[in-house]
C-alpha positions, 0 to 999 in steps of 0.5 A: 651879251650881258651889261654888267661885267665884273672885271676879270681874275675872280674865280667865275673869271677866265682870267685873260678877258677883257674887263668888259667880258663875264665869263662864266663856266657851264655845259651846253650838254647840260642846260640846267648849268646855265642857269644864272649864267643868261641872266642880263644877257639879250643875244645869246650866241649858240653853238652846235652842241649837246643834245638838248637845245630845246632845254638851252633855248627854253632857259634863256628865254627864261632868263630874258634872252630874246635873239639867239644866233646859232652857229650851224652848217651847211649840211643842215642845208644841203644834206639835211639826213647826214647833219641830222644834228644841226639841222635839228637845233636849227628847227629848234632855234626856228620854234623857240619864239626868240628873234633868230640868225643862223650862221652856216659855214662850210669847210672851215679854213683851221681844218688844215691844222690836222696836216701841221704834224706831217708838215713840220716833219716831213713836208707832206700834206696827205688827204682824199680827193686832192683836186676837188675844191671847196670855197673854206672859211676864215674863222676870224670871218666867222667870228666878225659876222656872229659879232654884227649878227649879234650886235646890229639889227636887220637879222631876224629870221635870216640864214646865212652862208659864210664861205671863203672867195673861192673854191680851193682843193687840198693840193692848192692849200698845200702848196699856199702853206708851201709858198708861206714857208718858202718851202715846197709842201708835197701833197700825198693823195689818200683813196676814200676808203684810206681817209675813212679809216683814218678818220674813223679813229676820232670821227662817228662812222656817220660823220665820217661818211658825211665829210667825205661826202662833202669833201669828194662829191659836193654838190653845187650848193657845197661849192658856190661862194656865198655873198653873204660874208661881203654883204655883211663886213663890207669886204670881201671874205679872206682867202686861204692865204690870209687864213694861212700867213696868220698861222704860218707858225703852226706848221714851221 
């Protein structure tokens, strides 16, 4: 969050932000990019990218920043082999001397925008495990925590769960993305082995055998619902309904 903010159009502009936003272009994966681009900057919010958040960290502590929020998972909690990566930026984040808050979602509700091709077409959700259930998230929920995370004060050396009200499974997201339409959304059960496959075509085979871990066998950490999104706005977490009359326009 930097105090000086140029208004938005030049050429370092992203040209629809707020007159208060400084947008700059840079590369996680190369933190020597960021330099000059943390200078004013107090909170730096930091996603799961890249492969060097030492290198990140240690550049914006050069450059004055002094909390840093990142936004990891709760794998990095709850299989910590499997998410080797975040869970590594998390102990990055641990050893770098800033004031840190570590954010970790689960399921995120957006993920159903992989099925709005099938639903626009044909009406049809398919996936593995259809009545396995895990509490996804809103990510505007998301966004409004990494806001007063970043923001207030009270947060340092914590770890948050960010989770939806309640467990729900890939048949119950279909059929709310039905009742939305005011069509019925068949849903169309996939085995493992035919999800992994698909998803090898754009997933790490590590990754691939993680999620299907998570989505078919979770472990009870994986499907608890989390206060911490209600202790921190004041409101209870939005449910996959909401996430879904929102985005209702994806999937007609």
């Amino acid at each position: 969050m930097a105090p000086d903010s140029p208004a938005p159009g030049g050429p370092e502009s992203g040209g629809s932000a707020p007159g208060e936003v400084r947008h700059r272009r840079a590369d996680l994966a190369e933190p020597g990019s960021l330099r000059g681009v943390l200078d004013g900057a107090e909170a730096l919010f930091l996603l799961v990218a890249g492969e060097d958040p030492v290198g990140v960290l240690d550049l914006a502590a050069e450059s004055g920043v002094r909390r840093v929020v990142l936004l990891s998972s709760v794998g990095a909690a709850t299989r910590p082999r499997a998410y080797r990566h975040p869970a590594a930026f998390e102990d990055a984040v641990r050893r770098s001397g800033l004031a840190w808050t570590i954010l970790r979602p689960g399921g995120f509700a957006s993920n159903a925008f992989a099925w709005a091709d099938d639903i626009r077409a044909r009406r049809t959700v398919t996936a593995p495990f259809g009545d396995v259930g895990l509490p996804v998230v809103d990510p505007a929920d998301i966004a409004e925590v990494a806001a007063v995370t970043l923001r207030g004060a009270g947060h340092s050396g914590r770890a948050y769960e960010l989770t939806g009200p309640a467990p729900i499974s890939p048949r119950e997201q279909a059929a709310a993305i039905g009742e939305a339409l005011g069509e019925a959304v068949r849903f169309d059960g996939q085995t493992r082995e035919e999800a992994r496959e698909r998803m090898l075509r754009f997933m790490p085979e590590p990754v691939v055998e993680a999620t299907l871990a998570v989505l078919g066998e979770p472990t009870a950490a994986e499907q608890k619902v989390s206060p911490d999104v209600e202790h921190l706005l004041g409101r209870p977490p939005r449910a996959f309904a909401d996430w879904t009359a929102r985005n209702i326009a994806a999937f007609r």
